[in-house]
C-alpha positions, 0 to 999 in steps of 0.5 A: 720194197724191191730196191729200197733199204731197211735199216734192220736195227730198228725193227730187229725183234719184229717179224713182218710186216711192221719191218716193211714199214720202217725205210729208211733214206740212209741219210747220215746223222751229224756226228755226235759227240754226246752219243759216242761218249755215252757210247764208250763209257757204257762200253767200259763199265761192261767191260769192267763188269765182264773182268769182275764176273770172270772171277766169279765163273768157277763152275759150268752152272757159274758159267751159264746160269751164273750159280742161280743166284740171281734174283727175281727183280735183277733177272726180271730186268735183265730178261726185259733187257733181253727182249726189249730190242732197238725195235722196242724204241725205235722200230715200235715208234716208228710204227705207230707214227705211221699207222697209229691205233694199229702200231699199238696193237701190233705191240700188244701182240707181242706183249701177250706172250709174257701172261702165257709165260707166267702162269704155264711156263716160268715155274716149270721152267726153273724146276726142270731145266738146268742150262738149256730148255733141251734139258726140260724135253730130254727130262723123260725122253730120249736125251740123244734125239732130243737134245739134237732136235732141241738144239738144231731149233734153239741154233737156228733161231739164234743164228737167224735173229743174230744175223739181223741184230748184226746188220742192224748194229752197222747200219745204226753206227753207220747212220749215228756214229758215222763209222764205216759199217763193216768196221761196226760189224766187226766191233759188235762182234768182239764186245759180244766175243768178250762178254760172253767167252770171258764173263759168262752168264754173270756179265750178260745178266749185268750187261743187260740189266744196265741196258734195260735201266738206261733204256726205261729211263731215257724212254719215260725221261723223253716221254716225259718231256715229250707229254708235257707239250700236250699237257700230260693230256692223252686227249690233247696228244691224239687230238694233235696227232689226228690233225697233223697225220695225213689220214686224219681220225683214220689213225685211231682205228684199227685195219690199217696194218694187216690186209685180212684176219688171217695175216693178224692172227698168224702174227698174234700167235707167232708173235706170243709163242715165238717169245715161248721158244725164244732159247735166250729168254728162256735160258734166264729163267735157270738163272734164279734160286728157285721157282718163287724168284721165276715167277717174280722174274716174269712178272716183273719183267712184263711189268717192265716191257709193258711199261715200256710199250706204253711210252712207246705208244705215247712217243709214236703219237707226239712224234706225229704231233711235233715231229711231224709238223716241224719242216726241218725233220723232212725232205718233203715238208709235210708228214707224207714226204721221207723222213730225214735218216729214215722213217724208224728215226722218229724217236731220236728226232723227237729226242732232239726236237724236245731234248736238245743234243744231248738226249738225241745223244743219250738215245743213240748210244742207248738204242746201240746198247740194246743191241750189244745186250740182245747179242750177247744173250744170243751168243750165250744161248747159241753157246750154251746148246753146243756146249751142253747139250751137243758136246757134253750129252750127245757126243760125251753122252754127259761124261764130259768134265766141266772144265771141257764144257766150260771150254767148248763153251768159250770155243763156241762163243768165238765160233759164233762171234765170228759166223756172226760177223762173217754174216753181217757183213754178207747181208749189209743192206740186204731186206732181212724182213724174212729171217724175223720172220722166220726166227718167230714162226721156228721159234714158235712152231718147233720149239715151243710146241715141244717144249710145252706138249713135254712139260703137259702131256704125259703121252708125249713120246720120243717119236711123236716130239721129233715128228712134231718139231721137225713137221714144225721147223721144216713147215715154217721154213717153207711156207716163209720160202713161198710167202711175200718176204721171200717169194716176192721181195728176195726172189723176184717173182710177181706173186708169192705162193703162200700169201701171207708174212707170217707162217704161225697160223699153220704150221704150229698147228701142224707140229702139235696135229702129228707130235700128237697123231705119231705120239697116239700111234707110237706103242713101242716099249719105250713109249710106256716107260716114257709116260710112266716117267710122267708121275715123276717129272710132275712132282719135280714140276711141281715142287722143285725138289732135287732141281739145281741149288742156287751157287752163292757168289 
């Protein structure tokens, strides 16, 4: 991959090594007039959404969770918005198109996350949490150390997955839009400013919402059209695709994407748990009445992302069978040579071969819009630990105003809107493989295993949950260092030290081994009075009672 450039956008949510299978020739797309309509009016409907929800963010609860008041269905929909990324349309395609079976397996890895959601997390989630997933592990221990421990992870993961939202945004409107990258850069990060500073909570839920309704109705519309050229028949569709790509039936099996059995399950488990310590997605679940409603939202919004990854599966086949069998779309002729504008642009090709220039149009702002909604989410998140968790109950040890926390907030978000514009700037055309990476395998290696060990153990002490989530973080930082994405790719050596992309396997272990090993051996004062607050915490988690009520707007 040394010297080639990757076009981040359309693999923004995937670690590698599906990122190392979207390259991307960099050729430029012709203007398109359609796209940038489509683009500008779905930019001042947000804004105009983000001017109503201002009004309605009175409160810090308003601010961040916008009151609890939003619903099972709206918060369902906004989280898939959440999640689903340009990677989801254009990445996922992409992958499929040129390993088939396998791309499709990668995307259930990470759609299995979401059934884990459900039924350990989403009710627990709301019961016990407030603003941030700190206010869930800081519920019966230290709050000063677990609110820095907390924060740390949640800010490194936001950071580390926003720098690549960043560069995927330039690189997009460059190829799409035809406008300078850093002038891109820079616009995504005022548009992400403004939502989040001046519209709270309240305007990136509606943000996201919008997105996640144009995203699933443009995906089926060109499924749709895409289908019918094979005559609804699933059969007639792989029939075409194993006769057009170049590995024939080989497409239809599994083991052309992973080397070995290891490199799989290290991305099966970072990709299903790091989504269980993603702090933007976990945020949305304090944003509904009650645990009912977040249940409903996690049902409804793996219904949607898998939904979703169905059309995806159908796109990558048809775009073997159409657009890789039309001459026009490629600079060798034949499904081997380089895909014209990069081999992730498969989707918006198939858009234009079976839609004309008008769905090629709406795809393109549609796969934009993701990434301003994925962004926005990040901000909040990012926002929300400085804020409240930093500020309000570390320095102000929770004697801060909400006035102040509203204020630090909005702060914060200009802060990180400007660092991400900064960072996106700094990392254009850079292979950003390793931070997806390593924004999954923190995500799930620190954040997750506290978190849940918090919310199941009752002999999870202070000490044991920091020992756990640093051996966690710092684990998964180093072995990413030492892997191939870093070692090999950024550094330049022959051989990585660490052989594999994704860290998960071992160092999420490694953080549950001592959480659980310090924890047994921690038999200080504080401990017993921290497994005695268990009883009490299991009642709240269980029913609710004396959790945030939901704020009518």
């Amino acid at each position: 991959m040394t010297g080639r450039r990757i076009l981040p956008a359309a693999l923004a949510a995937l670690p590698a090594p599906a990122f190392a299978e979207a390259i991307a020739g960099g050729t430029r797309q012709p203007l398109n007039l359609t796209a940038i309509a489509i683009f500008l009016a779905f930019v001042v409907a947000t804004l105009g959404i983000t001017r109503w929800a201002a009004a309605r963010s009175r409160s810090a609860s308003d601010f961040l969770t916008a009151g609890g008041g939003i619903s099972g269905f709206q918060n369902g929909l906004a989280v898939a918005g959440d999640y689903m990324s340009a990677s989801t349309l254009l990445g996922v395609t992409s992958l499929i198109f040129l390993r088939g079976y396998d791309g499709f397996v990668y995307a259930i890895a990470f759609f299995i996350g979401w059934p884990v959601l459900l039924f350990l997390m989403a009710e627990r989630l709301r019961n016990l949490g407030r603003f941030t997933f700190a206010d869930i592990v800081s519920y019966r221990l230290d709050p000063r150390a677990m609110r820095i421990l907390s924060a740390t992870g949640g800010l490194i993961v936001v950071f580390f997955y926003l720098i690549v939202q960043m560069v995927g945004a330039g690189e997009l409107i460059q190829l799409l839009f035809g406008l300078d990258y850093n002038y891109a850069v820079v616009i995504v990060g005022i548009l992400m400013t403004v939502y989040v500073a001046f519209g709270g909570m309240i305007a990136t839920t509606w943000v996201q919402i919008i997105k996640a309704t144009l995203l699933l109705a443009g995906g089926t519309l060109l499924a749709a059209l895409a289908w019918s050229h094979f005559g609804f028949s699933f059969e007639r569709l792989a029939a075409a695709a194993v006769a057009t790509h170049k590995d024939g039936a080989a497409i239809m099996a599994p083991g052309t994407l992973m080397k070995d059995p290891i490199s799989a399950i290290s991305l099966a488990l970072g990709a299903c748990f790091g989504l269980l310590g993603m702090p933007h997605i976990l945020m949305r679940f304090f944003t509904v009445p009650d645990a009912v409603e977040a249940r409903k939202s996690a049902v409804y919004a793996a219904g949607f992302v898998g939904y979703f990854f169905l059309l995806v599966c159908i796109l990558g086949f048809a775009g073997i069978a159409i657009v890789g069998t039309d001459p026009a779309f490629f600079e060798g002729g034949d499904l081997a040579g380089k895909l014209l504008g990069g081999d992730n642009m498969v989707a918006l090709h198939l858009a234009n071969a079976v839609g004309g220039d008008l769905l090629l149009g709406f795809l393109s702002a549609v796969a934009f819009a993701t990434i301003l909604a994925v962004v926005s989410g990040l901000a909040l998140a990012g926002a929300a630990a400085v804020s409240h968790d930093l500020y309000s109950n570390v320095i102000k040890r929770g004697e801060a105003s909400e006035a102040s926390e509203i204020r630090v907030t909005k702060l914060a978000t200009v802060g990180i809107g400007i660092v991400a514009v900064i960072l996106g700037i700094l990392f254009k055309g850079q292979n950003l493989a390793f931070l997806v990476a390593l924004a999954f395998g923190i995500a799930a290696s620190s954040n997750f295993p506290v978190l849940i060990l918090s919310m199941y153990w009752k002999g999870l002490t202070t000490r044991g949950a920091v020992a756990g989530g640093l051996s966690g973080l710092v684990s998964a930082v180093t072995l990413v260092v030492l892997g191939p994405a870093v070692w090999q790719t950024v550094l330049g050596h022959d051989t990585a030290i660490f052989p594999w992309d994704n860290p998960a396997l071992f160092s999420m272990p490694t953080a549950f081994l001592v959480a659980y090993v310090v924890s047994k051996l921690d038999h200080g004062p504080r401990a017993k009075a921290e497994a005695e607050a268990f009883d009490q915490q299991y009642v709240r988690a269980q029913t609710g009672l004396d959790a945030a009520a939901a704020v009518a707007h």
